[in-house]
C-alpha positions as CSV (number, residue, x, y, z in Angstrom):
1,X,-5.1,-16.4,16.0
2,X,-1.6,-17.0,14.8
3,X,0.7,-18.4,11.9
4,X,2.7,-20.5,12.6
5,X,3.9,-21.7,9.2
6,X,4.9,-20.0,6.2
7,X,6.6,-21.3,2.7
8,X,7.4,-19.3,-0.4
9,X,8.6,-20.7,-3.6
10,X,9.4,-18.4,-6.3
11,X,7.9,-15.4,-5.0
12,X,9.4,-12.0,-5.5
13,X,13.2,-12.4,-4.8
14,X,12.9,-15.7,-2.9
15,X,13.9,-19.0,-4.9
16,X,12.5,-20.8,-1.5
17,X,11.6,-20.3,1.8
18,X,10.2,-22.0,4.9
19,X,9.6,-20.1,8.1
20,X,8.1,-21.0,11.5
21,X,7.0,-18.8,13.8
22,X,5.4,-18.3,17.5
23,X,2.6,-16.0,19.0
24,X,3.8,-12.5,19.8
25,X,6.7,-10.4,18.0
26,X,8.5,-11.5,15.0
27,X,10.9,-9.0,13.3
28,X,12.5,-9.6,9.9
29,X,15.8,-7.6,10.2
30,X,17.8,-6.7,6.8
31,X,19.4,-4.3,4.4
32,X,17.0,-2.4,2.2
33,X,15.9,-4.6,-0.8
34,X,17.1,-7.6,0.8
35,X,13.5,-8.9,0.8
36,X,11.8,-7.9,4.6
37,X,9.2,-6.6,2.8
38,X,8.6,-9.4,0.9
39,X,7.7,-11.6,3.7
40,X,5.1,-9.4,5.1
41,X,3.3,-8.8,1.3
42,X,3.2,-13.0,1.7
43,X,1.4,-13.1,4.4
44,X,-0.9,-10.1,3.1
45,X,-1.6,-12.9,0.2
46,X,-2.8,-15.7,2.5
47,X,-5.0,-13.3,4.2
48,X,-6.6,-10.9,1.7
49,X,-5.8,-13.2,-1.6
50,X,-3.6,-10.1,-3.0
51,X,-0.9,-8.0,-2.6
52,X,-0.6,-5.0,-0.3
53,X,1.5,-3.3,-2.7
54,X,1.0,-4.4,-6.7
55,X,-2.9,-5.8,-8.1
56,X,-1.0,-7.7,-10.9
57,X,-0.1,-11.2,-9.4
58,X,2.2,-11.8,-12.8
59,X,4.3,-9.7,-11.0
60,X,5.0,-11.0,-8.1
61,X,6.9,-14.3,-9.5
62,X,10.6,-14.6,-9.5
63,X,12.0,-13.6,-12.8
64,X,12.9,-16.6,-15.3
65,X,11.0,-18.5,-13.9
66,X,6.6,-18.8,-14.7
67,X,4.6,-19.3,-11.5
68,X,4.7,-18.8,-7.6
69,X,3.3,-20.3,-4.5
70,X,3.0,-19.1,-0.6
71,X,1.6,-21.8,1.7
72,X,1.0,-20.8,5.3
73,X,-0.9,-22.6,8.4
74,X,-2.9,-20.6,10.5
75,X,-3.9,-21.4,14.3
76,X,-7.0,-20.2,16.1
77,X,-8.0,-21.8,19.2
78,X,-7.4,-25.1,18.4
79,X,-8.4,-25.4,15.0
80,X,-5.9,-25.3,12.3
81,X,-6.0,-24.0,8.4
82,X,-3.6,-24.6,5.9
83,X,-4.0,-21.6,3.0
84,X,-2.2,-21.9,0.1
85,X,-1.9,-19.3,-2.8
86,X,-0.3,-20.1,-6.5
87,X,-0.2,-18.1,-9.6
88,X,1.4,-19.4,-12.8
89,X,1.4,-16.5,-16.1
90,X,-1.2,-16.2,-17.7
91,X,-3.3,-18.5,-15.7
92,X,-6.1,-17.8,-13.4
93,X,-4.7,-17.2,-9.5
94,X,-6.0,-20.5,-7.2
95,X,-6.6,-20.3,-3.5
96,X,-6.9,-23.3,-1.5
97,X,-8.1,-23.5,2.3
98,X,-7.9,-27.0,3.3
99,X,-7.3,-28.0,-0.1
100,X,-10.3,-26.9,-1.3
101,X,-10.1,-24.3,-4.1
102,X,-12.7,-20.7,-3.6
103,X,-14.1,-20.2,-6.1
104,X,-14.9,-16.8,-5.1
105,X,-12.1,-15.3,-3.4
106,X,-14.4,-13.1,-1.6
107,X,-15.0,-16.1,0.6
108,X,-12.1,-15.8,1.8
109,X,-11.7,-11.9,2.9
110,X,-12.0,-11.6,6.7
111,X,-11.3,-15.4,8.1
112,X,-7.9,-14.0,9.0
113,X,-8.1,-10.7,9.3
114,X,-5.1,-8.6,9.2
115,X,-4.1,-5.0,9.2
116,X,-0.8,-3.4,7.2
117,X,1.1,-0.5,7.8
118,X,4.1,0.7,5.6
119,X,5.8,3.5,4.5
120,X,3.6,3.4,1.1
121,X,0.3,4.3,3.5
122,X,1.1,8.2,3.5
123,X,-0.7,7.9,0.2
124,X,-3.7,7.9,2.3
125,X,-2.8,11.0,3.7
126,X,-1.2,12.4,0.5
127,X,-3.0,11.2,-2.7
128,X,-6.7,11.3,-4.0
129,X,-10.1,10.6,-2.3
130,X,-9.3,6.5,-3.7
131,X,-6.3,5.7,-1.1
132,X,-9.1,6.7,1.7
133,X,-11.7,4.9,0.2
134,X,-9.5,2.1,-0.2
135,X,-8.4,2.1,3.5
136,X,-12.4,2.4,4.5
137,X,-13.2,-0.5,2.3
138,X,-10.4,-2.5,3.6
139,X,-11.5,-2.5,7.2
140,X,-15.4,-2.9,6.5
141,X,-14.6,-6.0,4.0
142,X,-13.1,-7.8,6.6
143,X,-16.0,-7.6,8.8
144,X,-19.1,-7.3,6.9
145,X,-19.9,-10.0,3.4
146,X,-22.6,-8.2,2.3
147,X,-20.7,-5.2,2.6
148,X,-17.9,-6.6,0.4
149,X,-20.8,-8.2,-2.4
150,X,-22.3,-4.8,-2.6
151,X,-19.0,-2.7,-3.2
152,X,-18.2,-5.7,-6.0
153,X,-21.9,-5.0,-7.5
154,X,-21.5,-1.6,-7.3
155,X,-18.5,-1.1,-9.3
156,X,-19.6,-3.8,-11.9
157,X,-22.7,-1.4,-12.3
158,X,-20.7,1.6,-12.4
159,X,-18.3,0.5,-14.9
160,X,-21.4,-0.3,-17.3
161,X,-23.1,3.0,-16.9
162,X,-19.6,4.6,-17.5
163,X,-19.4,2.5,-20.5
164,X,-22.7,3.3,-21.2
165,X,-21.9,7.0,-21.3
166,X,-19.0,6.8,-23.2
167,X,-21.1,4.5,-26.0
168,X,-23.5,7.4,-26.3
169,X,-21.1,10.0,-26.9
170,X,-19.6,7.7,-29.7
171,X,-22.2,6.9,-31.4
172,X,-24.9,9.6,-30.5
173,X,-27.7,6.9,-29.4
174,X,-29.3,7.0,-26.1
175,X,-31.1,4.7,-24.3
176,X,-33.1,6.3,-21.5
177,X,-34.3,3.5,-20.3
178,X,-31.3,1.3,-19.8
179,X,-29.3,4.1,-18.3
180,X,-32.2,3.8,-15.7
181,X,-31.7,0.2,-15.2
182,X,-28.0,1.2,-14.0
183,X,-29.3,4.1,-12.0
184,X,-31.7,1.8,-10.1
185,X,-28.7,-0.8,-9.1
186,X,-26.3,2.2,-8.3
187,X,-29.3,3.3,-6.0
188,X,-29.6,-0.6,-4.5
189,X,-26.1,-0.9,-3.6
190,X,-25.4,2.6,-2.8
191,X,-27.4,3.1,-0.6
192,X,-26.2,0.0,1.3
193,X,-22.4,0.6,1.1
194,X,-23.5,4.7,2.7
195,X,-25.1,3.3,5.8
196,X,-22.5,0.6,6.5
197,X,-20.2,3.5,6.1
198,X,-21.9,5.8,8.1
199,X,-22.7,3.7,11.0
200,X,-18.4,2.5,10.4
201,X,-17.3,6.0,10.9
202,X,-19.5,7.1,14.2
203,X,-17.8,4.0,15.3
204,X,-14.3,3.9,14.3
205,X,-13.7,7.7,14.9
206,X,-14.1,7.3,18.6
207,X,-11.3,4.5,18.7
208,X,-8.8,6.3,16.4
209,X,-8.9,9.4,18.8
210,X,-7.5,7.7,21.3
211,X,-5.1,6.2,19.9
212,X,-3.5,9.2,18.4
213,X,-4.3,11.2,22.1
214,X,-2.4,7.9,23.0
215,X,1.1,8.3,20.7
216,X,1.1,12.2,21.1
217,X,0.3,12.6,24.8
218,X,-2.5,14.5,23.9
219,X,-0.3,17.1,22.2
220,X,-2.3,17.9,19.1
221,X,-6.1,18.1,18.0
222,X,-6.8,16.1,15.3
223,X,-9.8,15.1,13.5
224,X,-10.9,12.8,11.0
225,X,-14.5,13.5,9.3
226,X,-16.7,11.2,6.8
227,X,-17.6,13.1,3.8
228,X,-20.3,12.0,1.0
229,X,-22.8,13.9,-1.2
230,X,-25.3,11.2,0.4
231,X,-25.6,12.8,3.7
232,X,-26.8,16.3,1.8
233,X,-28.8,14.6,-0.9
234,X,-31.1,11.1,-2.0
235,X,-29.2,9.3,-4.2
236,X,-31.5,8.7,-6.7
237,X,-32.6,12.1,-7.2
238,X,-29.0,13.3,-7.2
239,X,-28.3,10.7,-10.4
240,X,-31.2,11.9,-12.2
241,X,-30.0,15.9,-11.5
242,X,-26.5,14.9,-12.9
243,X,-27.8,13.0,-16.1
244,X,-27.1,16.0,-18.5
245,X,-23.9,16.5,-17.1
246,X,-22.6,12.8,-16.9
247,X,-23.1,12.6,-20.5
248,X,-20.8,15.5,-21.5
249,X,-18.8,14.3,-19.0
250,X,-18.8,10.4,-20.2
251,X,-19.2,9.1,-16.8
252,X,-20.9,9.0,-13.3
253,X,-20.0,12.3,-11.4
254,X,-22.2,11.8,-8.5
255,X,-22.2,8.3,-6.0
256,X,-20.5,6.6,-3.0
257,X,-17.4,6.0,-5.3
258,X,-17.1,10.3,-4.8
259,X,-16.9,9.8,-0.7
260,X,-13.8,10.9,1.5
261,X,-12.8,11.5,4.6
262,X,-11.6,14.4,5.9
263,X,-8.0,14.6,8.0
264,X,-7.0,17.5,9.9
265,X,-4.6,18.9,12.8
266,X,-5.6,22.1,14.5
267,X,-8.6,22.8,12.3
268,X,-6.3,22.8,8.6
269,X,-5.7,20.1,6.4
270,X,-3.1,17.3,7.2
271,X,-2.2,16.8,3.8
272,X,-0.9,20.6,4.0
273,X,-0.1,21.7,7.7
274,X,1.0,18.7,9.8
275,X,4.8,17.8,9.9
276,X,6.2,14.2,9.1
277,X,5.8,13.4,12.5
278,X,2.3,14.1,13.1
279,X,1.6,12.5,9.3
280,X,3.1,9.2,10.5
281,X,1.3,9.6,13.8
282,X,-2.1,10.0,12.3
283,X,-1.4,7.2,10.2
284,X,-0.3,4.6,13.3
285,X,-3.3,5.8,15.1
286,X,-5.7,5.1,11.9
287,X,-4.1,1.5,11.9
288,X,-4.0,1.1,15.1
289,X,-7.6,1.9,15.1
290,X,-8.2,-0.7,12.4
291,X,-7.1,-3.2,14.7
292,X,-8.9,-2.6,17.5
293,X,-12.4,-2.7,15.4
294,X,-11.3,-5.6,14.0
295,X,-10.9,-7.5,17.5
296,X,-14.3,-6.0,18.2
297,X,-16.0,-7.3,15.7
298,X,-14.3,-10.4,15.0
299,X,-14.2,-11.5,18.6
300,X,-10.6,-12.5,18.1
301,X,-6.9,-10.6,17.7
302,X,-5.8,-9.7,13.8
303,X,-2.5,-9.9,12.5
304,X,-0.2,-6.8,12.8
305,X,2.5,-6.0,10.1
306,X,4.8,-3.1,10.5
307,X,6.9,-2.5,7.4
308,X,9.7,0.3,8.1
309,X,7.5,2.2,10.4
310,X,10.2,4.3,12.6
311,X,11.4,6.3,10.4
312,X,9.9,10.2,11.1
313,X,9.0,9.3,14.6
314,X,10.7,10.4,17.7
315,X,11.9,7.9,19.9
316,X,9.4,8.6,22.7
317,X,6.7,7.7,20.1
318,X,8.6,4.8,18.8
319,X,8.7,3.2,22.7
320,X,5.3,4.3,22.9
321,X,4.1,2.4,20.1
322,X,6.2,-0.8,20.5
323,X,5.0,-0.8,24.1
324,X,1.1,-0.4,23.2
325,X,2.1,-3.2,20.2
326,X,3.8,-5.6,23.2
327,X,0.7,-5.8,25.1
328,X,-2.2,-8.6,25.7
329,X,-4.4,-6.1,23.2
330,X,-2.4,-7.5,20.7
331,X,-1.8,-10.5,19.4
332,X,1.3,-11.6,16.9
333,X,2.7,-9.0,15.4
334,X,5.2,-8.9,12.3
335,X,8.0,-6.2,12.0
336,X,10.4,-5.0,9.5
337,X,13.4,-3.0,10.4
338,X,17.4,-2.5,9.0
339,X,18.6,-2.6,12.4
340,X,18.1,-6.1,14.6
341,X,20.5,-4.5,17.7
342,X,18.0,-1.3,18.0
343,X,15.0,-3.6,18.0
344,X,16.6,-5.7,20.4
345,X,17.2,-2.9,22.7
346,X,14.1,-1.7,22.2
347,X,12.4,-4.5,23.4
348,X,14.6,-5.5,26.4
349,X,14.0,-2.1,27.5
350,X,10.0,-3.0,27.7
351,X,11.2,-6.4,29.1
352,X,9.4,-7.8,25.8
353,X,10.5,-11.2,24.4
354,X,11.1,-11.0,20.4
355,X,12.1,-13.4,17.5
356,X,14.3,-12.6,15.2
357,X,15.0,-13.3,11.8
358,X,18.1,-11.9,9.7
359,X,17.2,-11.3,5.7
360,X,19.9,-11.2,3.2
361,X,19.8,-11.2,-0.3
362,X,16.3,-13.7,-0.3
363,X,17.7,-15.5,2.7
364,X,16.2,-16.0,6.0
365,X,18.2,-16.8,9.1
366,X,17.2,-17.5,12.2
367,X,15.1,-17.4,14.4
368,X,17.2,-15.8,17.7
369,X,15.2,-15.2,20.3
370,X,15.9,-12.6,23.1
């Protein structure tokens, strides 16, 4: 699977642009700010209906004026899609495949799968249990529908038993019986979204070790661990425990919206112990990992995007990777860098051919091809 064709009007700090582009590596080379980034959070659109960086689409148009539209044309095997994405303000967002509108944008998650890595990922590392959760949810949606319908139910149901809590602190009225309606759907779907999870993990762990033995030459132990109060405890019965405490608390302390996962180097925390290096490491390999699952299960290769990724990596890790990225395991693969001569080099030095495009200001030039 590749795109071949993408056109912006409008969006971000583009008035217009129309791009076209062939199978392997693309790089977008440009100044900070002079829109690289912006390219790549298009494409995100077409694939996962959103962007990679800000949930409110409003945002995303081009000051003065009041809508925006990415088109793009997608080739796998010999079938071609045409997948179109507008937003106007205060309108709701359509996406078209074919022409023909979703009308659950759900639909849509996982036809072209794609996986994302930027300098805004080490939130994974760095932030709360929800960056982690987001990045396990990411890579099952795209695989799995039911998975994806369950995680929506679940968080519907979770926001009404909050709400639910919240209304009986207020007004002192409570309603056994529909807070066990809730707990009976948190169980349903919970349940579910822990086993998909589970079975994910013992999967995906094995893949992301080797790539990280991979980039560090086998240099450093790391691990990565699956945590959730579901492997000590039944759900249920944990929910029915917590009751007391969820309504001082006004909300739902216990759940699969609590899991994490767990990253270390050397036995201690990543978050606190591992250097730049081995945090942007760690992060390439869980990506690169990504990828690989998704060309198991999706019998077919994902996109790659790369926004600003060599900055705290050596340059033996930074020829590692571009090599591993070059290769027939991969498929097309979008890059963002300031420099076009260093990438350049670096790919003549793998004897890799690479398009690329100049940014400036909104502007796209190119492509040159080396």
């Amino acid at each position: 699977m590749h795109l071949t064709q993408l056109s912006l009007l409008n969006f971000k700090n583009y008035v217009e642009a129309n791009l076209n582009f062939r199978p392997g590596v693309t790089v977008f080379a440009g100044d900070n700010g002079a829109g690289k980034t912006n390219l790549l959070d298009a494409i995100h659109y077409l694939s996962l209906c959103k962007s990679y960086f800000n949930p409110i689409d409003s945002q995303q148009v081009l000051q003065g004026t009041d809508f925006f539209m990415v088109n793009g044309v997608f080739l796998k095997e010999d079938q071609k899609d045409s997948v179109s994405c507008a937003v106007k303000r205060n309108q709701k967002k359509q996406f078209k495949r074919n022409k023909k509108e979703y009308q659950r944008l759900a639909d849509h998650i996982g036809l072209f799968p794609l996986v994302m890595l930027s300098p805004y990922d080490i939130n994974i590392i760095m932030e709360g249990s929800e960056e982690r959760r987001k990045f396990i949810d990411n890579v099952i949606s795209q695989t799995d529908h039911q998975y994806l319908d369950e995680l929506i139910t679940y968080n519907k149901t979770l926001l009404n038993r909050n709400l639910l809590l919240k209304g009986i602190a207020e007004t002192g009225k409570y309603d056994p019986a529909l807070l066990e309606v809730f707990d009976e759907q948190l169980v349903a779907s919970g349940k579910i979204i822990f086993r998909k999870r589970k079975v994910f993990m013992e999967a995906f762990t094995d893949i992301f070790n080797q790539h990280y033995q991979y980039l560090s030459e086998d240099a450093e132990r790391v691990e990565l661990v699956y945590e959730s109060q579901l492997l000590q405890e039944d759900f249920a019965a944990m929910l029915k425990k917590s009751t007391e405490r969820d309504r001082v608390l006004e909300r739902t302390s216990v759940g699969i919206h609590k899991d994490d996962l767990q990253f270390s180097i050397h036995q201690m925390p990543m978050k606190k112990f591992g250097s730049q290096g081995q945090q942007k490491s760690f992060l390439v390999a869980l990506k690169l990992a990504q990828y690989s699952f998704l060309y198991q299960q999706k019998g077919f290769k994902p996109l790659l995007l790369l926004d600003d990724i060599f900055d705290k990596l050596d340059e033996k890790r930074i020829h590692k990777l571009m090599q591993m990225v070059s290769d027939n395991h991969f498929g097309q693969v979008f890059i963002t860098d300031t420099n076009a001569e260093r990438m350049q080099q670096i790919f003549d030095r793998i004897g890799v051919e690479v398009t690329i495009f100049n940014v400036h200001k909104g502007q796209v030039n190119g492509p040159h091809q080396r």
